[in-house]
C-alpha positions as CSV (number, residue, x, y, z in Angstrom):
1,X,16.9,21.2,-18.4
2,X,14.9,17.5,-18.3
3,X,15.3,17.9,-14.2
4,X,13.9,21.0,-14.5
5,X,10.9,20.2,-16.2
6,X,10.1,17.1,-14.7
7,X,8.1,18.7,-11.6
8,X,5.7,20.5,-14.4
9,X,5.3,17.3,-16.4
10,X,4.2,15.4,-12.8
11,X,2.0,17.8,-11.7
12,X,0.2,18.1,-15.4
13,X,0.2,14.1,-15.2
14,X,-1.6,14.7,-11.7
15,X,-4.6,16.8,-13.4
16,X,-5.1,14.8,-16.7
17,X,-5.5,11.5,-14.2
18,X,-7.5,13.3,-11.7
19,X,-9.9,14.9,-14.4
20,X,-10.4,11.1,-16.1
21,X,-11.3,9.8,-13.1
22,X,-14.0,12.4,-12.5
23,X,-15.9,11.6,-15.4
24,X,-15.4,7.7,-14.9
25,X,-16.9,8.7,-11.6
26,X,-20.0,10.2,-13.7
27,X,-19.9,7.1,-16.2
28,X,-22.3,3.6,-14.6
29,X,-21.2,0.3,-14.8
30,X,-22.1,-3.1,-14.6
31,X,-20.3,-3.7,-11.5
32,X,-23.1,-1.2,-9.7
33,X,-25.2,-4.2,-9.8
34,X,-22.9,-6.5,-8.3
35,X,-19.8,-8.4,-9.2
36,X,-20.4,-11.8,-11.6
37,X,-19.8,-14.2,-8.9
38,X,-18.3,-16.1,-11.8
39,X,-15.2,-13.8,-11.7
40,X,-12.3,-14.4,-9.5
41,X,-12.7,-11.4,-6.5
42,X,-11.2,-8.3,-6.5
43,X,-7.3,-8.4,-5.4
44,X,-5.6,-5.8,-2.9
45,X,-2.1,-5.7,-2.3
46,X,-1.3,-4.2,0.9
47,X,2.2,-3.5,3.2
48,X,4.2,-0.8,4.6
49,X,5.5,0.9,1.5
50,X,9.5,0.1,0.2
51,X,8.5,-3.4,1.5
52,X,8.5,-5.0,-2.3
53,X,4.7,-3.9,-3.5
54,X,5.7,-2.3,-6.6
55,X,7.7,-5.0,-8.0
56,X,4.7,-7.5,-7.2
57,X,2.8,-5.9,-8.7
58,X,4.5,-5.2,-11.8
59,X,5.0,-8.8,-11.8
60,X,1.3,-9.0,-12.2
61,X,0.9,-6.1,-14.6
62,X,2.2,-8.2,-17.3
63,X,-0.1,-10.8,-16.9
64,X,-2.5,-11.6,-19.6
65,X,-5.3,-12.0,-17.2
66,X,-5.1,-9.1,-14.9
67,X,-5.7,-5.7,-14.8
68,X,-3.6,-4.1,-12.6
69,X,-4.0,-0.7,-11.1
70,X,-0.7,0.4,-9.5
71,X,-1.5,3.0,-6.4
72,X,-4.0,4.9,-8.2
73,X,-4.4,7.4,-6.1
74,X,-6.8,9.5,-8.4
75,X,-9.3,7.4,-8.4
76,X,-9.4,7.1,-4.1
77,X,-9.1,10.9,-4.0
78,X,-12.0,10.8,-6.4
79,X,-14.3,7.8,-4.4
80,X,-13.8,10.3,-1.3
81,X,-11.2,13.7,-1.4
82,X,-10.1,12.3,2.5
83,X,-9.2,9.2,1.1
84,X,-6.2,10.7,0.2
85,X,-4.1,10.5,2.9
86,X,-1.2,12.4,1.2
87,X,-3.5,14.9,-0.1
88,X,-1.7,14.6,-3.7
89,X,-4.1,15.4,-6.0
90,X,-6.8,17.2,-3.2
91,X,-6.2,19.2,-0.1
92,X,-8.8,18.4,2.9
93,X,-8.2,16.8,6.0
94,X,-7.5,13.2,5.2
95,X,-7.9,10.2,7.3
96,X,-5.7,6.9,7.2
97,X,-7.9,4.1,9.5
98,X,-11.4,3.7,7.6
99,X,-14.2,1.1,8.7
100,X,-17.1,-0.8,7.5
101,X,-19.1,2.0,8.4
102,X,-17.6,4.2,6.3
103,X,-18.9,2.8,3.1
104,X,-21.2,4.9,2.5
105,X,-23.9,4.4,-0.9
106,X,-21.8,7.2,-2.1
107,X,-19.0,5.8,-1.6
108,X,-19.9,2.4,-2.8
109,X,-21.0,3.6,-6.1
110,X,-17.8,5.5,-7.3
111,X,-15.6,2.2,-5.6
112,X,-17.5,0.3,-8.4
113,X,-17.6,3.0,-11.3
114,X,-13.7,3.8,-10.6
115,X,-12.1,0.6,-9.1
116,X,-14.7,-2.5,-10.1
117,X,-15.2,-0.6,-13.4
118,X,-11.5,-1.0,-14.6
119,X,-12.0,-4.2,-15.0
120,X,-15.4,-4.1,-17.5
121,X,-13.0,-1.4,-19.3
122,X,-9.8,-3.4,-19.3
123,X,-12.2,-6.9,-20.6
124,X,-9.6,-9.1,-18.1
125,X,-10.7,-11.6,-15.5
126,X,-8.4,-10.4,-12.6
127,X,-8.3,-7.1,-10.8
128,X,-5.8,-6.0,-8.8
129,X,-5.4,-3.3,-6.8
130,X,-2.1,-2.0,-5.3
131,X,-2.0,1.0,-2.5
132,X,0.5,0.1,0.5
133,X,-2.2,2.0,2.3
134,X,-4.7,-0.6,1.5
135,X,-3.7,-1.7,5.5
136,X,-5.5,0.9,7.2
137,X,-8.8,0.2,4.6
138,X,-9.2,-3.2,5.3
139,X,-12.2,-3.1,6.9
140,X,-13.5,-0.5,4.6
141,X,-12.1,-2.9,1.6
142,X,-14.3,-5.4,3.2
143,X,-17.9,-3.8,2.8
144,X,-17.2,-2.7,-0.5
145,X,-16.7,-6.0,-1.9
146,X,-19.1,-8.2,0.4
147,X,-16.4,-9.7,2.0
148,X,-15.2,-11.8,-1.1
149,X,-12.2,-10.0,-1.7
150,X,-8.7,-11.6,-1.5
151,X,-5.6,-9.9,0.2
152,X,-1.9,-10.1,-0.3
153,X,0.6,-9.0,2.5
154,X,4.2,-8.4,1.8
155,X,6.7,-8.3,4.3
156,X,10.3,-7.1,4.1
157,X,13.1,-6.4,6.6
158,X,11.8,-3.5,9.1
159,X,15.0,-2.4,9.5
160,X,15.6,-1.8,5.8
161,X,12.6,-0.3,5.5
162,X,12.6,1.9,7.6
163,X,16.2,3.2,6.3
164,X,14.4,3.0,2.6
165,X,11.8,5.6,4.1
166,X,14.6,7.6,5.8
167,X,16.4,8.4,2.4
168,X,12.8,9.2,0.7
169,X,11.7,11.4,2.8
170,X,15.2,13.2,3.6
171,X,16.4,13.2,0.3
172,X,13.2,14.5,-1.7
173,X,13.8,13.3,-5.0
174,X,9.9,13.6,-5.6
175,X,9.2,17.2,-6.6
176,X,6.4,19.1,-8.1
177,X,6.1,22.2,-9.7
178,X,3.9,24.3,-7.0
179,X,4.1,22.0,-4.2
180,X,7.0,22.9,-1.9
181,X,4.9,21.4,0.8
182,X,4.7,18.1,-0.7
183,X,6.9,15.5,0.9
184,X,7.3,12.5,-1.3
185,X,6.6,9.8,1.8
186,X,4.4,11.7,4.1
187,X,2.7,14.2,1.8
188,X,1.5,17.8,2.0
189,X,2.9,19.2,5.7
190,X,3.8,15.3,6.3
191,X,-0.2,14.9,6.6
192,X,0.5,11.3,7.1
193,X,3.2,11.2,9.7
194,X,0.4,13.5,11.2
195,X,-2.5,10.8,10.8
196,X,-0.4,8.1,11.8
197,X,0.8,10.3,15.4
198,X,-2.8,11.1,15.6
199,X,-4.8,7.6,14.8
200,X,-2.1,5.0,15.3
201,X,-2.5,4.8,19.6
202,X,-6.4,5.3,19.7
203,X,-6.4,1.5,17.0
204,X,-4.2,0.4,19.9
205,X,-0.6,0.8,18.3
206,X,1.3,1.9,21.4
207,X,0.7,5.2,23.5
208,X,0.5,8.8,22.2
209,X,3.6,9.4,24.7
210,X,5.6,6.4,23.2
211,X,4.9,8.1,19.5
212,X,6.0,11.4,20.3
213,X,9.1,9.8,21.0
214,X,9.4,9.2,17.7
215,X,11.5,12.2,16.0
216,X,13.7,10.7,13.2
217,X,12.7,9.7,9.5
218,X,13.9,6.2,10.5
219,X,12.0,6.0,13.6
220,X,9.0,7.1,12.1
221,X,8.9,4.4,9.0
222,X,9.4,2.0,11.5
223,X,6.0,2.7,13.4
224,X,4.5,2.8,10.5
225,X,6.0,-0.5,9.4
226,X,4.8,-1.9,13.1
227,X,1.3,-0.4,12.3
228,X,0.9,-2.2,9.1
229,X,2.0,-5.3,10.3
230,X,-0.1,-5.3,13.5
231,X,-3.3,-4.3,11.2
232,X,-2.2,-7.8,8.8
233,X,-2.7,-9.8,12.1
234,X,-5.5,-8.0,13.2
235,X,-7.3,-8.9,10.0
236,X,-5.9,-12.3,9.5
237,X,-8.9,-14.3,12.0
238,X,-11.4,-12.7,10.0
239,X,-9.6,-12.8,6.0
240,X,-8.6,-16.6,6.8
241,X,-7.6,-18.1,3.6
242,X,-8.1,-15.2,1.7
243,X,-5.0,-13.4,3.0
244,X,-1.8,-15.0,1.7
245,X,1.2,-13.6,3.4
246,X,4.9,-13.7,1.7
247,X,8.4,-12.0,2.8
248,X,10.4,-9.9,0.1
249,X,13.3,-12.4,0.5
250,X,11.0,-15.3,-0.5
251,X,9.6,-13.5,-3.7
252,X,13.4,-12.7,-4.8
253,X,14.6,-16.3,-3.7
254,X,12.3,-18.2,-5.3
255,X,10.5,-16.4,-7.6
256,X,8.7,-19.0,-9.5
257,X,7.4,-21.2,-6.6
258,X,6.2,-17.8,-5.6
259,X,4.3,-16.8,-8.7
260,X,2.6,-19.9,-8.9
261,X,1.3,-19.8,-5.4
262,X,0.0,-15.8,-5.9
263,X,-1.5,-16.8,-9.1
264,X,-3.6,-19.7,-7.4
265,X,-4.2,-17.4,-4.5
266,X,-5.8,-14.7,-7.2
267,X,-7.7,-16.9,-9.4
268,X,-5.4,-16.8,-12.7
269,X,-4.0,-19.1,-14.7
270,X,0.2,-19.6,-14.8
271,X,1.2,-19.5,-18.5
272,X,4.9,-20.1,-18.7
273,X,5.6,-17.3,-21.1
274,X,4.3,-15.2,-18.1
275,X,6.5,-16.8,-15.8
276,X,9.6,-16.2,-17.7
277,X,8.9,-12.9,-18.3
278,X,8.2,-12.1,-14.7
279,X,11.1,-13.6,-13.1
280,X,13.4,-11.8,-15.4
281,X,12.0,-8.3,-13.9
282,X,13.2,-9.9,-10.3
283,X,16.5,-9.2,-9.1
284,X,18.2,-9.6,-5.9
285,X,17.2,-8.4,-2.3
286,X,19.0,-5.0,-1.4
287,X,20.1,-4.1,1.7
288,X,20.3,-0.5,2.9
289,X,22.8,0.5,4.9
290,X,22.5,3.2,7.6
291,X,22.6,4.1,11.6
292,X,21.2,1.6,14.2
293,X,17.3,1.7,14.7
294,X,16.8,2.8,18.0
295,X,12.8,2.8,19.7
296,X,11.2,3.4,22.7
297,X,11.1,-0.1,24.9
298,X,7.9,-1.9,23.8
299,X,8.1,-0.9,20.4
300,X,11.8,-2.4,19.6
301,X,10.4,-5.7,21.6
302,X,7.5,-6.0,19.1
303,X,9.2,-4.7,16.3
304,X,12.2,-7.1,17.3
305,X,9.5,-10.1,17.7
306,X,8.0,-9.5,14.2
307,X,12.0,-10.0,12.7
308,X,12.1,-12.9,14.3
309,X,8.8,-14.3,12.7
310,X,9.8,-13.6,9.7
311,X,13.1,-15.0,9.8
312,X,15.1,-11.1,9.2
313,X,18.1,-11.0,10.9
314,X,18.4,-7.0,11.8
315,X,17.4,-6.1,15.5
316,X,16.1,-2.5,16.9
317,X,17.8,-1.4,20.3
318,X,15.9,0.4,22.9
319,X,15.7,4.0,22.9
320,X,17.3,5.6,25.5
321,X,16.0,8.2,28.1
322,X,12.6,8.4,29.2
């Protein structure tokens, strides 16, 4: 009966957060004005998702200091309905890539109210912000903040990620009442599969022949795990120190040396009742098992060179045919 109910309880949970937001959006804040330089910049956490961003940032969430807001998805939906990429809570033709010139005075005035604003309502020093698509709004992320915002890349094993997305978006364990359309990883008629076919070649990642080549769950996380990556090092001249970079296996290896350096890197404070409670919420890396990754040629060369960087030991093989 509880399995039953569950996709009426999410998609009630889906109004209630989408109707809060909307009169957040209605309510002005301090942060309209401009952030107190005295307060450490706003925090995004962006990767390909099941690449480690949800235990980060619970990590985080229990931090005296920070306010975290965990993919919050109403309140993008809410700064601008094509914002959200999925189309969970609206339905209108999203986009995924989004500019500088997008920010709009609209735009830049509900970012504040509903992002900025959590922290005024919250009363802590730190905001954090955690959307694995966060990678295509960099630039967008950019002119909302003046440029003082601080980034935070996680990398895990492409090759495990992309079998992680596989299972997600095969097996559907995501389901909500009225929403037979809604695919847990690539949203309403896979809107972001679509996005990512449509967007990805014309911001330079690979041809619109090479995607369409691209038929399997698998396959598909892993171009999305290549565009995420290739949009961290098209970013990282211009962030500099402001983007710190870890791997998955580094966060579970060595937790604590971890912690420490993402706190410095975020402006807070490293009490040690924090750090034993965070690294008792870290367990070991998983690996998922599953059928050879296979691409088309220049994707499993770059997807191939980025495991190597990173030290991950799983390889793709070139796709056969042409």
């Amino acid at each position: 009966m509880l399995e039953l109910l569950k996709p009426y309880a999410r998609t009630a949970k889906l109004r209630l957060l989408k109707r809060r937001a909307e009169r957040l959006a209605r309510t002005p804040v301090a942060a309209e004005r401009g952030e107190d330089p005295a307060l450490p910049p706003p925090v995004f956490i962006f990767a390909c998702g099941r690449s480690g961003t949800t235990i980060l940032g619970k990590l985080f969430g229990c931090h005296p200091e920070v306010v975290y807001l965990r993919e919050p998805y109403h309140l993008w939906a809410t700064i601008e309905p094509a914002l959200d990429v999925t189309n969970l809570h609206v339905r209108t033709p999203p986009r995924l890539w989004w500019d500088a010139s997008d920010a709009t005075d609209h735009i830049r005035a509900r970012f504040a109210r509903l992002v900025l604003g959590e922290r005024e309502r919250s009363g802590r020093r730190v905001l954090m912000e955690k959307t694995p698509h966060n990678a295509y709004r960099i630039g967008l992320l950019e002119a909302l903040t003046g440029g003082r915002a601080r980034f935070v890349h996680i990398v895990r094993d492409g090759v495990d990620v992309a079998r992680s997305i596989d299972r997600l978006a095969t097996n559907q364990p995501y389901r909500m009442a009225g929403r037979p359309d809604y695919n847990q990883w690539w949203g309403s008629n896979e809107l972001k599969w679509k996005r990512l076919q449509a967007e990805g070649p014309g911001r330079g990642h690979f041809s619109n022949d090479e995607v369409a080549r691209l038929t399997g769950q698998a396959q598909r996380g892993a171009y999305e795990w290549l565009t995420s990556l290739g949009e961290a090092d098209r970013w990282r001249p211009v962030l500099g120190e402001r983007l710190l970079e870890i791997t998955y296996p580094t966060l579970t290896g060595d937790t604590g040396a971890t912690l420490r350096r993402l706190a410095e890197h975020v402006g807070a404070s490293v009490p040690e009742a924090w750090l034993a409670e965070a690294g008792a919420m870290v367990s070991d890396e998983r690996k998922n098992k599953g059928k050879e990754l296979a691409l088309p040629a220049r994707m499993a060369a770059q997807f191939n060179h980025y495991q190597e960087r990173h030290g991950f030991g799983n390889r793709a093989v070139e796709l056969g045919g042409s």
